[in-house]
GUZA-568192 format. One record per residue (C-alpha): chain; y, z, x; residue number from 1; residue in three letters. Coordinates in steps of 0.02 Angstrom, whole numbers, plus 50000, padded with zeros to 5 digits. Each point is the difference from the previous one (the first is absolute). Last residue first. Layout:
N
NODE   c   north      up    east     k     r
NODE   A       Y       Z       X   NUM   ALA
...
//
This chain:
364
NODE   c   north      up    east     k     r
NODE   A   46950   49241   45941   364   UNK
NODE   A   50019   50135   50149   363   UNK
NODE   A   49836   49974   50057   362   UNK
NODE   A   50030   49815   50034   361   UNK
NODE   A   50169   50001   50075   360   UNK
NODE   A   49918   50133   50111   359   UNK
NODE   A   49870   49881   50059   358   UNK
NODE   A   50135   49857   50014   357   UNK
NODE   A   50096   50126   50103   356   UNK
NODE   A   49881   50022   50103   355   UNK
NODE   A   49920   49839   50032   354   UNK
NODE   A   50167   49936   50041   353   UNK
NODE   A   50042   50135   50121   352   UNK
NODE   A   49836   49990   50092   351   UNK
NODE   A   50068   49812   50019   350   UNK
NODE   A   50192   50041   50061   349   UNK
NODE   A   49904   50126   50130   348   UNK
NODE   A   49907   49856   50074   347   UNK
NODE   A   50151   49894   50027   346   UNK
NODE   A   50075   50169   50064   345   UNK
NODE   A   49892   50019   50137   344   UNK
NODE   A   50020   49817   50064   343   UNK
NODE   A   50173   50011   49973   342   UNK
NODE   A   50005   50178   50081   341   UNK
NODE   A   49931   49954   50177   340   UNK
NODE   A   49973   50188   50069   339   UNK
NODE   A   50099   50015   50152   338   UNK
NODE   A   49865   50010   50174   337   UNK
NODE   A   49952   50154   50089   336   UNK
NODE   A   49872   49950   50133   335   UNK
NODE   A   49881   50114   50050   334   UNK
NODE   A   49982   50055   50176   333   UNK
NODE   A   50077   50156   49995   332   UNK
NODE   A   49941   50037   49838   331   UNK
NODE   A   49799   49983   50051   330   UNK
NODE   A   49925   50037   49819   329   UNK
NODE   A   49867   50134   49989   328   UNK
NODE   A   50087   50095   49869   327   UNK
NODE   A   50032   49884   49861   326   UNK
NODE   A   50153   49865   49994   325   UNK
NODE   A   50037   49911   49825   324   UNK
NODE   A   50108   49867   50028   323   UNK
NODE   A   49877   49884   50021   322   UNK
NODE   A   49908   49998   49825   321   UNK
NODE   A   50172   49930   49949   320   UNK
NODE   A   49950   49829   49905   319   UNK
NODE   A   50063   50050   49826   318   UNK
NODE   A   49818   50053   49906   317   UNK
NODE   A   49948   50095   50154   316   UNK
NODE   A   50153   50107   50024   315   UNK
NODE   A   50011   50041   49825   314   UNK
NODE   A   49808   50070   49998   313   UNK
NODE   A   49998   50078   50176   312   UNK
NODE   A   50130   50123   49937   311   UNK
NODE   A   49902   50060   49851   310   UNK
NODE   A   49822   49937   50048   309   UNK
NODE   A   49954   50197   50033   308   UNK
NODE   A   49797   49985   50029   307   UNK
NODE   A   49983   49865   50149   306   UNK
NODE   A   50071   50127   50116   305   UNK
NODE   A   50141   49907   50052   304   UNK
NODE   A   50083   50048   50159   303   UNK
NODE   A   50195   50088   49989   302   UNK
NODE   A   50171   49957   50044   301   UNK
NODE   A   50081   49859   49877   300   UNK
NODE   A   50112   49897   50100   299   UNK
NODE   A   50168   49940   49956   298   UNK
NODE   A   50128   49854   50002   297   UNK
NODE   A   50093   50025   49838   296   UNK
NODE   A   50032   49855   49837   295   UNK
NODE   A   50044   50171   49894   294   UNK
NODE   A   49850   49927   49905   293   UNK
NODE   A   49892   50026   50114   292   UNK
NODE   A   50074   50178   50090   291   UNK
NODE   A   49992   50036   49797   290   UNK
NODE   A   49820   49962   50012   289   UNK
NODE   A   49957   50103   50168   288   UNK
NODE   A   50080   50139   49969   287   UNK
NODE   A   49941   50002   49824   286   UNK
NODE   A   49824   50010   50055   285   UNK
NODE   A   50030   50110   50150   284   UNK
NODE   A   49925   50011   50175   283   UNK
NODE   A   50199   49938   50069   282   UNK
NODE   A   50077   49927   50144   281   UNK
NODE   A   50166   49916   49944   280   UNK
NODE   A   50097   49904   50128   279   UNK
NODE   A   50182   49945   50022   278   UNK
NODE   A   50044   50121   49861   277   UNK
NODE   A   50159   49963   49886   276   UNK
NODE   A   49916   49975   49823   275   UNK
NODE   A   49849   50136   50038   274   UNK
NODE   A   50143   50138   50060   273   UNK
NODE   A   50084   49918   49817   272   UNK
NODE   A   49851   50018   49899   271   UNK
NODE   A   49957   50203   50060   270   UNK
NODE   A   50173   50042   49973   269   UNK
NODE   A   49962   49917   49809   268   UNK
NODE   A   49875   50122   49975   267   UNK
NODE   A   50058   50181   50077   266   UNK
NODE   A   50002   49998   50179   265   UNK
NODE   A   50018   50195   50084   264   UNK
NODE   A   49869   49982   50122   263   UNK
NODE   A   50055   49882   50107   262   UNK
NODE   A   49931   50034   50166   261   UNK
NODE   A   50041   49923   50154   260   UNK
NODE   A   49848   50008   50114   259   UNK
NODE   A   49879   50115   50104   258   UNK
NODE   A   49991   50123   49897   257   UNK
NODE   A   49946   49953   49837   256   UNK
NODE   A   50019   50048   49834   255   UNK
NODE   A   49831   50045   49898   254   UNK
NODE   A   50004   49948   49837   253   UNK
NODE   A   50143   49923   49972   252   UNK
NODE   A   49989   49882   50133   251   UNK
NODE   A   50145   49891   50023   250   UNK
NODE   A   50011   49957   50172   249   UNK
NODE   A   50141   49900   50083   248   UNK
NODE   A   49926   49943   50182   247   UNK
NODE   A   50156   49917   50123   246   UNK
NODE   A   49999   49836   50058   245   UNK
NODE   A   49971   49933   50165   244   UNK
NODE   A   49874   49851   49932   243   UNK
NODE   A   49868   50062   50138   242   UNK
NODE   A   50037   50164   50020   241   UNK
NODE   A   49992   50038   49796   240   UNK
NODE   A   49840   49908   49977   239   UNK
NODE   A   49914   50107   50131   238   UNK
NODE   A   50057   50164   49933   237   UNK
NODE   A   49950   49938   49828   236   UNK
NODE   A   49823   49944   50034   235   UNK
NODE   A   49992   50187   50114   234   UNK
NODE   A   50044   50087   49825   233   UNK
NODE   A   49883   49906   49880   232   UNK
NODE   A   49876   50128   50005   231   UNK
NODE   A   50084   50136   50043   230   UNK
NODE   A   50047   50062   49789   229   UNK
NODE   A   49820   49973   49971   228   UNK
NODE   A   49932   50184   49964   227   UNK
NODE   A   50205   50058   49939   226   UNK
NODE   A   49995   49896   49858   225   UNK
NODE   A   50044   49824   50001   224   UNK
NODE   A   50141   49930   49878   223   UNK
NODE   A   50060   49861   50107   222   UNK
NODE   A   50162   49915   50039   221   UNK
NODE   A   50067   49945   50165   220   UNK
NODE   A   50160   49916   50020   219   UNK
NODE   A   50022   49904   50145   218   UNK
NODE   A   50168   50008   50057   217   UNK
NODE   A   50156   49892   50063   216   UNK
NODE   A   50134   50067   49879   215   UNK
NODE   A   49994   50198   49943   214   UNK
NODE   A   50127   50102   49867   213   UNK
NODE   A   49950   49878   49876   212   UNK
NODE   A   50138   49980   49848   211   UNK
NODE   A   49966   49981   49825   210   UNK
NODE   A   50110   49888   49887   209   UNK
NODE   A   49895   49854   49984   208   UNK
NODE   A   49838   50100   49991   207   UNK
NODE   A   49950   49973   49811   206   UNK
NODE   A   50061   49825   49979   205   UNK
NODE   A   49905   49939   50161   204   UNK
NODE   A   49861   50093   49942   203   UNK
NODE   A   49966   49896   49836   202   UNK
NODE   A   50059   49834   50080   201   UNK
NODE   A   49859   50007   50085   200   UNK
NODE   A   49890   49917   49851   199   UNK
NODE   A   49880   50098   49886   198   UNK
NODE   A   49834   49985   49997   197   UNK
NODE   A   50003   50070   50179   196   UNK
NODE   A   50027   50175   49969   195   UNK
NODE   A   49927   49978   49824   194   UNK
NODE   A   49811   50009   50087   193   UNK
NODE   A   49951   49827   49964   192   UNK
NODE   A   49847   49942   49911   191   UNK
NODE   A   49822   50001   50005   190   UNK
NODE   A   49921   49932   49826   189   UNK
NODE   A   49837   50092   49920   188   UNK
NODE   A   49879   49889   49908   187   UNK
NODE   A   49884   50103   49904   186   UNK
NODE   A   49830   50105   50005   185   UNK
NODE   A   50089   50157   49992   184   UNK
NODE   A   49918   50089   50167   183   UNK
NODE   A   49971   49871   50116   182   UNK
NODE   A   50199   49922   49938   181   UNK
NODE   A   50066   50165   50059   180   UNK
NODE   A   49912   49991   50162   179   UNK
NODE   A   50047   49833   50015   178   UNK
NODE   A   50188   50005   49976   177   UNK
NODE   A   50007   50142   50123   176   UNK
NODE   A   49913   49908   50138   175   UNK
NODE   A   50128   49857   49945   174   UNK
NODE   A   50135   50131   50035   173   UNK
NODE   A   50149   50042   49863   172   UNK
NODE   A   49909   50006   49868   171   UNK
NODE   A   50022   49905   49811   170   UNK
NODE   A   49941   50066   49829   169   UNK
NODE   A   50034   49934   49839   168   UNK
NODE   A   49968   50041   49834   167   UNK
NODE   A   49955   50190   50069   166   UNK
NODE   A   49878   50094   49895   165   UNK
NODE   A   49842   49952   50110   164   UNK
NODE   A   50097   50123   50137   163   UNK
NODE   A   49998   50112   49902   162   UNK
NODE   A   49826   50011   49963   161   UNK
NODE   A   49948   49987   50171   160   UNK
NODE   A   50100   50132   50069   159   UNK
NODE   A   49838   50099   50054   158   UNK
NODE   A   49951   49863   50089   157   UNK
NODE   A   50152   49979   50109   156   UNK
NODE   A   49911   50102   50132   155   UNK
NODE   A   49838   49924   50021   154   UNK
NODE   A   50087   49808   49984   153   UNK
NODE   A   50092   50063   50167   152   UNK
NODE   A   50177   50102   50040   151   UNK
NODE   A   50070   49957   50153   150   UNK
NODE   A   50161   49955   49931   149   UNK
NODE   A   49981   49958   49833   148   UNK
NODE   A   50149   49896   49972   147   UNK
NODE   A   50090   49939   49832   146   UNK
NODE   A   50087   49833   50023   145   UNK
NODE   A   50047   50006   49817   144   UNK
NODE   A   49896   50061   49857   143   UNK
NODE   A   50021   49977   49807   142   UNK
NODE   A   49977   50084   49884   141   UNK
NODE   A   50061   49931   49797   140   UNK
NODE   A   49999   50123   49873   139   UNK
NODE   A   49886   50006   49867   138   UNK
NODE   A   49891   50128   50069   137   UNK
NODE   A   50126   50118   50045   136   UNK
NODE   A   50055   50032   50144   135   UNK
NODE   A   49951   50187   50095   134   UNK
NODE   A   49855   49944   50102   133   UNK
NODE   A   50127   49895   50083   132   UNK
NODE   A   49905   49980   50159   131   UNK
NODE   A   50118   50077   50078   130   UNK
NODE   A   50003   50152   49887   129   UNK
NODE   A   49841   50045   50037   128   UNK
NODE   A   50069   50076   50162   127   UNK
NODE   A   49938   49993   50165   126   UNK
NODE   A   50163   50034   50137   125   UNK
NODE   A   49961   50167   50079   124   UNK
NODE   A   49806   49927   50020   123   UNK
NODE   A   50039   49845   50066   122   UNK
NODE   A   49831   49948   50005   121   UNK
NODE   A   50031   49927   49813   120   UNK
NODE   A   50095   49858   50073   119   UNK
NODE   A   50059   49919   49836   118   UNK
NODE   A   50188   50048   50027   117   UNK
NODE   A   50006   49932   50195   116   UNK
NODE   A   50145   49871   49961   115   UNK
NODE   A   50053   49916   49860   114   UNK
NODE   A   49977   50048   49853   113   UNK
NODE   A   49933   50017   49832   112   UNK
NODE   A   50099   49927   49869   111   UNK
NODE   A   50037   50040   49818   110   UNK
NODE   A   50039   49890   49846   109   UNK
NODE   A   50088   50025   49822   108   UNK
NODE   A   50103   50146   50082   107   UNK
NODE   A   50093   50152   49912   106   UNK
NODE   A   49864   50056   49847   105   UNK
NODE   A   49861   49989   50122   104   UNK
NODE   A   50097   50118   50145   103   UNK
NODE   A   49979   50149   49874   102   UNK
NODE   A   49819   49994   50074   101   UNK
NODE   A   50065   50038   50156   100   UNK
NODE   A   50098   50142   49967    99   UNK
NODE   A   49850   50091   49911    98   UNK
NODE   A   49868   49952   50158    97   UNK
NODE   A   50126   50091   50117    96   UNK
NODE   A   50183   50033   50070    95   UNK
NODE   A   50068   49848   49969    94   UNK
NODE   A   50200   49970   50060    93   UNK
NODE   A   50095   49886   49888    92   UNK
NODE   A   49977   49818   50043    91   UNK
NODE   A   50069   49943   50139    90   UNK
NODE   A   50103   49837   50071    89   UNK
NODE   A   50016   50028   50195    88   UNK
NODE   A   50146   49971   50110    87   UNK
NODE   A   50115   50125   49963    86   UNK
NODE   A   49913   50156   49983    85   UNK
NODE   A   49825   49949   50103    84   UNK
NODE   A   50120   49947   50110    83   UNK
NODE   A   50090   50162   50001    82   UNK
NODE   A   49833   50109   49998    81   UNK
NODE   A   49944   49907   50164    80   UNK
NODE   A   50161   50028   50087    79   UNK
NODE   A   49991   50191   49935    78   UNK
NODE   A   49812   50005   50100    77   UNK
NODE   A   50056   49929   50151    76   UNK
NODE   A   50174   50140   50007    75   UNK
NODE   A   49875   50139   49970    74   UNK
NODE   A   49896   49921   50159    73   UNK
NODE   A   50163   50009   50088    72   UNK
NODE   A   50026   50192   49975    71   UNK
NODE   A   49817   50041   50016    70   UNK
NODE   A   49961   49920   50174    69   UNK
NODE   A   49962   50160   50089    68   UNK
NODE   A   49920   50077   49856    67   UNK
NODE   A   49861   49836   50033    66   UNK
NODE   A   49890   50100   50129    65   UNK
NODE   A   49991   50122   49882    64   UNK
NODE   A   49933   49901   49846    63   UNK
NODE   A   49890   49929   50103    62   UNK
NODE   A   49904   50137   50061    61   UNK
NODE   A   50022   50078   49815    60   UNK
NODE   A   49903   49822   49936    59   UNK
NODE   A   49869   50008   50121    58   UNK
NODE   A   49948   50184   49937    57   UNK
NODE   A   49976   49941   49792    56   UNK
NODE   A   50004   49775   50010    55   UNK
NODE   A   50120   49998   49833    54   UNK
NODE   A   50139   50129   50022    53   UNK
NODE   A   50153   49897   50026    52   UNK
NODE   A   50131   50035   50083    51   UNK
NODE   A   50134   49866   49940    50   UNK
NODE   A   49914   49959   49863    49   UNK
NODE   A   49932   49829   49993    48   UNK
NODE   A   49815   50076   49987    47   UNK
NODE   A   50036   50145   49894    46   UNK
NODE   A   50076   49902   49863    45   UNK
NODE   A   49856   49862   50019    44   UNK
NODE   A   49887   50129   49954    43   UNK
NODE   A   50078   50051   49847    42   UNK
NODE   A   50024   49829   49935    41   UNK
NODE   A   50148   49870   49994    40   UNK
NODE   A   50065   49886   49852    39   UNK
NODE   A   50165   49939   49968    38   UNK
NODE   A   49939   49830   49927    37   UNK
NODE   A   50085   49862   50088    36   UNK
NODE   A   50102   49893   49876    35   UNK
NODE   A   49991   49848   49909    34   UNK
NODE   A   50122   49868   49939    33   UNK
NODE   A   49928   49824   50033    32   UNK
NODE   A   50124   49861   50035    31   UNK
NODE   A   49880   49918   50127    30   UNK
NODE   A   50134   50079   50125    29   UNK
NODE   A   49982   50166   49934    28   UNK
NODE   A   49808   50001   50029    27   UNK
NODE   A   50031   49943   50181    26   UNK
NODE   A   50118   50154   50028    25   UNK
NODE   A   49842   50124   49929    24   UNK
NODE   A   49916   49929   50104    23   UNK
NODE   A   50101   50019   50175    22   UNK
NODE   A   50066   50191   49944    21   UNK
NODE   A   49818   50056   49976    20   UNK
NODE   A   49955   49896   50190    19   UNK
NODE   A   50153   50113   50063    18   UNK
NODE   A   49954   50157   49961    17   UNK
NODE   A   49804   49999   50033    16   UNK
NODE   A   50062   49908   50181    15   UNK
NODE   A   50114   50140   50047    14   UNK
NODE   A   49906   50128   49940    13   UNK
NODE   A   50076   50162   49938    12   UNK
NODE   A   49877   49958   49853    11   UNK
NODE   A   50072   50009   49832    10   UNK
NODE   A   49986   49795   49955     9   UNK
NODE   A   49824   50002   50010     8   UNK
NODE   A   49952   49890   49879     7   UNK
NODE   A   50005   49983   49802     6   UNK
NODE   A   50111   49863   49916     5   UNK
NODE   A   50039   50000   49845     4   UNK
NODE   A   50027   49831   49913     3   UNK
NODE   A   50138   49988   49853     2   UNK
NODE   A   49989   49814   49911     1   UNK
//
């Protein structure tokens, strides 16, 4: 059987990259051949450009401030075309709605995800084609740990009929899972992202010949804009003094000043300064689930609205609600404890089981 897979495997996004790589390596293993459908929009173009022209005024602001780190952000962006070279299995490239629909006479099954594909508020990143509105009838759709995001019943309406196409559909976030399941009327599973379906072994093998340039830091990884790029700042400042290490920040957005910053880490640089940190601090998804699954103390560095379950999700359903730290948190007097990975992991080992047994399902 040949299985497409349809995610979003072009971002200059760390996690995007690497959860694309992570499924499509479980498929293999199952003795599956498939590849990741070489698929990416317009829009998304502009946005992972290196200056992009999305947000009008705010985006020439930007793009100034950044000249200053052109030659290294170049060097980023080639580390991410490498892997995406070597590492990941793709189809050929697909311009459009044409392209795509050739895709039926290649695979016998497609799947959606993971990650944010099905979060329509992302306006750069919605695309019918997601939702596989290009498949044919008689194929088999299937979706895997898709998330929404923010997105609510309101705006996945409009999707509706797509989604009712899919054989089987599984989200990322129980929230997730029930807003889907409010609007087909079905059982909808929650499952793994693929960054921790998979085992650690997976990084290991990727980093083993990469060499950190730091020891005794905490790396700090966030994709804030410039609004909310102090907000974690003072946490960090305070964090640093008392465990004496140095701050690493990757930050792509907005690098920043007051710390280390890495800004020319392609994906697998990004793995290793995970791999050989004594302390990740992260408001990411897949900074938080490959610090997991890289077995990594860590804290995740932002309050829970109630509305975003993406980080608060994981953490909940493996006994870490503690390690995530919001504003009003006294860090000099908190205590900073290791994370107590057998515990965590016996946990993890069960998600895993449900997971794959889901996708054992789908796949036939």
């Amino acid at each position: 059987m040949r299985i497409g897979i349809i995610t979003f495997h072009a971002a200059n996004n760390y996690g995007a990259v690497i959860q694309s790589y992570a499924l499509q390596e479980y498929i293999r293993t199952v003795e599956q051949e498939c590849e990741i459908i070489d698929f990416n929009s317009k829009s998304q173009q502009d946005f992972n450009s290196l200056y992009p022209k999305r947000n009008g005024f705010k985006s020439i602001v930007k793009n100034i401030f950044m000249v200053q780190y052109d030659s290294k952000r170049r060097l980023r962006i080639k580390r991410f075309d490498e892997f995406r070279k070597n590492c990941l299995i793709l189809s050929d490239t697909c311009y459009g709605k044409k392209e795509l629909k050739e895709l039926n006479k290649r695979f016998d099954l497609f799947i959606a995800g993971s990650d944010q594909i099905w979060n329509t508020t992302k306006k750069a990143d919605v695309n019918n084609a997601y939702f596989l509105s290009f498949v044919d009838d008689k194929k088999i759709k299937v979706a895997y740990a898709v998330s929404l995001g923010n997105a609510t019943v309101e705006d996945l309406l409009p999707y509706k009929k797509y989604i009712m196409s899919f054989s089987n559909i599984s989200c990322r976030e129980k929230s997730a899972s029930d807003i889907i399941e409010s609007i087909i009327d079905k059982k909808v599973a929650t499952t793994l992202d693929p960054t921790l379906l998979v085992k650690n072994d997976i990084w290991n093998n990727l980093v083993k010949n990469i060499k950190v340039p730091y020891s005794d830091y905490i790396l700090y990884y966030s994709l804030d804009g410039f609004d909310m790029r102090k907000r974690n700042i003072d946490i960090l400042k305070v964090l640093s003094k008392r465990l004496n290490k140095k701050v690493i920040a990757l930050t792509p957005e907005w690098p920043k000043k007051d710390f280390v910053n890495v800004i020319d880490a392609g994906p697998i640089e990004f793995l290793a300064l995970i791999k050989n940190a004594d302390l990740i601090c992260t408001n990411s998804f897949h900074g938080t689930a490959l610090s997991i699954s890289m077995e990594k103390d860590f804290y995740v560095l932002e309050k829970y609205d109630g509305i975003d379950d993406r980080k608060h999700g994981i953490l909940e359903q493996l006994g870490l609600l503690d390690r995530m730290i919001s504003e009003d948190v006294a860090i000099n007097k908190m205590e900073i404890n290791s994370i107590d990975y057998k515990k965590v992991n016996g946990l993890l080992d069960k998600k895993r089981k449900d997971s794959t047994k889901y996708l054992s399902l789908a796949l036939g």
